[in-house]
C-alpha positions, 0 to 999 in steps of 0.5 A: 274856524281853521281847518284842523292840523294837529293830526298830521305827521308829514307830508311831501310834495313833488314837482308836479304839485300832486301832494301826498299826505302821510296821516297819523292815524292807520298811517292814511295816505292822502293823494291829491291833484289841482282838480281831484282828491282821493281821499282815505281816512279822517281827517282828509283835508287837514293840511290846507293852512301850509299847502304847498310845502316839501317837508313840514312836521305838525307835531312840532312846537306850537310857538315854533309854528307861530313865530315862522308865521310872522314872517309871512306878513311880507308876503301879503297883498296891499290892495286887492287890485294887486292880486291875480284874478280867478275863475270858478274852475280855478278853485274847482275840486273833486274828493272822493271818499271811499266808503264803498272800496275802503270799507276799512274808514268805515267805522268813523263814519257809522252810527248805531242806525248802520248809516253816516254820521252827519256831524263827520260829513259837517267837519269834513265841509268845513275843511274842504271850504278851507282847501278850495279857499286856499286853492282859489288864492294860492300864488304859484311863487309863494312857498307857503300861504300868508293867509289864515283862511277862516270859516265865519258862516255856515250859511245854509247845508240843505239835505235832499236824502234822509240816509247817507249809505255808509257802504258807498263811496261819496264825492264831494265838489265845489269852488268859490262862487262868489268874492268879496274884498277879503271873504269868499262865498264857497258851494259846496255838493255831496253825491253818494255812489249808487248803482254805478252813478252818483246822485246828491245828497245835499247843497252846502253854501260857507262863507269863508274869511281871509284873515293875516298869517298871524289870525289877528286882522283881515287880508285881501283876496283874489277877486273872481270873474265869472266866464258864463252866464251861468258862472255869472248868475252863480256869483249875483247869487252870492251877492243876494245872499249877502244882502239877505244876510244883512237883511236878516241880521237887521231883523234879528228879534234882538234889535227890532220888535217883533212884526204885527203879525207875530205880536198876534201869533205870540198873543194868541198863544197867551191866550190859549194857554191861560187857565179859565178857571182863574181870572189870572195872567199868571196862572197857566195851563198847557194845551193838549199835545202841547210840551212847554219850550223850557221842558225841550231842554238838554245840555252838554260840557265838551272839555277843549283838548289840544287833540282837536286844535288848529295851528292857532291853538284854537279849536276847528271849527268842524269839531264844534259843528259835530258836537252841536249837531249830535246835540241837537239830534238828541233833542230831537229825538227825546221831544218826537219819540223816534229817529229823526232826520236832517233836512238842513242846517242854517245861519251858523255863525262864528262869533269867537274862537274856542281856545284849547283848555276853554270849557265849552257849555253846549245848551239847546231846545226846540223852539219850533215845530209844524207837523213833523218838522222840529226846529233845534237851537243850539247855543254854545259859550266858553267858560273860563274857570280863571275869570267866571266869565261866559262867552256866546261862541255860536247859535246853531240852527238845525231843522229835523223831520220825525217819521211821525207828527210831534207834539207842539212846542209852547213858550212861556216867557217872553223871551221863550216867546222870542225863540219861538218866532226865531226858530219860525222864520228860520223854518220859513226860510228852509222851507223856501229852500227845499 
C-alpha cells in the first residue's frame, strides 16, 4: 500500500532540499535531509508520495488531488534504459525516532506491558520502504514524482530482541538492495539506544512496486548497480529471494499436493486422533495437551474510515498490518495463557486494496505450534455491503514465542490439514532464518 497522507497539513522545502514538515497532530515537525531524518511524532514519513514540493495541502479535495496526478504520465520513463542508474547509498536513509528525548511521542507507541507496540513499528516500515523508494527514483528536474510507490510484499521482518524500550531512542536504516524492472527489494534495520550505542533489533526485507501516477499499470525504475563485493552479494541476495518466492508460490499447498512426507505427517495425526473404542473415521478423540485448530479461532471487523487513506482513497497499508498483527497477538496470547512475543513476520502479501468505506473481516487461528513457538495466520477480506461480495485482501503470517511450552494445535478437516502444513513450512523457513 501507499504510504499514508491524509494526516498532513503543510509542508515547505527550502533550497538545499532539507524538508520540513508540519504535521497535524501536536503540531509535530519533521526534519529531514538526503541521508538522515529526525523525526518527531507519528505518522513520520507520511509525505513521501509528493516529495519534493514548495507548498502543497493534503487536506484538500481528493479528486483536486487525482486530476493534477494525471498530468504526470508525461513525466514517466519509456524504458528503464531511459532512466539514471543508482547506487545503494544513493537511497540510504537514517531516522531516528526520539523515544528517549521526546518522552512526549511516547504514548502512541506504549502498550499495557510498558514496552513499544510492535503494530507502530510495522506502519512506521512500511512507510519508510516508501520514502527510500522514492529517494532511489527521485529525478533532480521532476518538481513531483510521476510514481505511485507501492508495498506488494512484505517478505520477511525478523526480531532479534523480545522487548522493544519505550524509553529509548530508536533508528532505523536502510536503501534498496536489490531492482527489477519495475519492483524494488528494500532492507530495512531497527536498533534501539542502549548505554550510549545502538544494538538491532530486528532485519525487515519489503518489496516494494512502481506503479503510474494514477495507480492503475506498472512503471520503470531506476536500475541499481552495485560498487563492492558486498553491495554485490546484497543485490544476488535479492535475486535469490526472488527465485525462492517463485519457488514457494509454485509449492503453495493451493496448487501442488502435499509431499509424502507430509501425507504421512497429516496421516499420522488422523490416526492419533481417532477414537478406539469405535471402528469409525468419524468419530474422533483429542489428544492430551492437544486444542482442536478450529477452537484457536478470533475474529474482528475494522470499518475503513477516510482518517487512515492514502491519496488514492484507498487504506495504507501500515494500518492493515497494525490491525493484523494485534490480532494475531491476541490469539497467541488466549491459545499459550501468557505474553507472547514476535520473533518474525513473514510472506505477507498485497493481493487487493482496502478502499475507504470497505468493511474489512479480519479472521485468524493457530495453525502450528512446536515447544513454545505458535504460528499465527491472519486472513483478511473486504466486504461489500452494496454487491454481498467477499474479497481475500491479504494472508499474514506471524511467528510467537510463549514464556512456556503451549499445548499442541490438531486439524480436523482437510482443509485444517492443509493450514497445519502451511503454518509448518513457514516455521521452517523462519527458523532458517534465525
Amino acid at each position: 500500500m501507499v504510504a499514508s497522507l491524509s494526516r498532513l497539513v503543510l509542508f515547505v522545502v527550502s533550497a538545499n532540499q532539507h524538508y520540513t514538515c508540519f504535521t497535524s497532530e501536536r503540531g509535530c515537525k519533521l526534519t529531514v535531509s538526503p541521508s538522515k531524518i529526525v523525526a518527531v511524532g507519528r505518522p513520520w514519513l507520511e509525505f513521501c508520495c509528493h516529495t519534493p514540493l514548495l507548498v502543497f495541502f493534503l487536506t484538500r479535495d481528493h479528486v483536486q488531488a487525482m486530476q493534477e496526478r494525471k498530468a504526470l504520465h508525461t513525466l514517466l520513463a519509456k524504458q528503464q534504459e531511459d532512466l539514471p542508474p543508482r547506487r545503494m547509498k544513493d537511497s540510504y536513509l537514517e531516522v531516528i525516532l526520539p523515544l528517549g528525548s521526546q518522552p512526549e511521542i511516547r504514548e502512541k507507541y506504549l502498550n499495557v506491558h510498558n514496552s513499544v507496540r510492535f503494530g507502530r513499528i510495522l506502519e512506521d516500515l512500511d512507510s519508510l520502504g516508501v520514502l527510500i523508494c522514492y529517494t532511489h527514483t527521485k529525478q533532480e528536474m521532476q518538481p513531483k514524482s510521476p510514481l505511485s510507490i507501492v508495498t506488494a510484499l512484505v517478505d520477511k521482518i525478523n526480531l532479534c530482541k523480545r522487548i522493544i524500550y519505550p524509553d529509548c531512542d530508536i533508528k532505523f536504516t536502510g536503501s534498496v538492495s536489490w531492482v527489477g524492472k519495475t519492483s524494488m527489494e528494500v532492507k530495512m534495520h531497527m536498533l534501539q539506544l542502549h548505554d550510549g550505542d545502538y544494538s538491532p533489533v530486528l532485519d525487515a526485507t519489503f518489496v516494494m512496486v512502481a506503479r503510474d501516477p494514477e495507480n492503475k499499470g506498472p512503471a520503470f525504475v531506476n536500475p541499481l548497480v552495485p560498487e563492492s563485493p558486498e553491495e554485490e552479494e546484497i543485490f544476488n541476495q535479492g535475486e535469490l529471494n526472488k527465485l525462492k518466492r517463485i519457488d514457494f508460490s509454485t509449492a503453495s499447498l493451493l496448487k501442488m499436493a502435499p509431499t509424502a512426507e507430509e501425507r504421512n505427517i497429516i496421516h499420522d495425526i488422523f490416526l492419533n486422533t481417532l477414537d478406539t473404542r469405535t471402528v469409525s473415521f468419524r468419530s474422533r478423540k483429542l489428544p492430551p495437551n492437544s486444542v482442536w485448530m478450529e477452537d484457536t479461532k478470533l475474529k474482528g471487523l475494522q470499518i475503513c474510515h477516510p482518517q487512515e487513506r492514502n491519496i488514492f482513497n484507498r487504506i495504507f497499508g501500515g494500518f492493515l498490518m497494525r490491525k493484523a498483527f494485534e490480532l494475531g497477538w491476541a490469539i497467541a496470547c488466549s491459545y499459550g495463557g501468557s505474553r507472547p512475543f514476535i520473533v518474525s513476520v513473514d510472506d505477507i502479501m498485497f493481493q487487493r486494496p482496502v478502499e475507504v468505506g470497505s468493511l474489512l473481516l479480519l479472521s485468524g487461528q493457530v495453525c502450528y505450534t512446536e515447544k513454545n513457538y505458535i504460528q499465527v495466520r491472519v486472513h483478511t477480506e473486504v466486504y461489500d455491503a452494496d454487491t454481498r461480495d467477499h474479497h481475500t485482501t491479504n494472508i499474514f503470517h506471524f511467528t510467537f514465542i510463549s514464556e512456556n511450552e503451549v499445548p499442541r494445535v490438531v486439524p480436523k478437516t482437510y482443509g485444517e490439514s492443509m493450514l497445519y502444513l502451511d503454518g509448518k513450512r513457514h516455521f521452517a523457513a523462519v527458523m532458517k532464518e534465525i
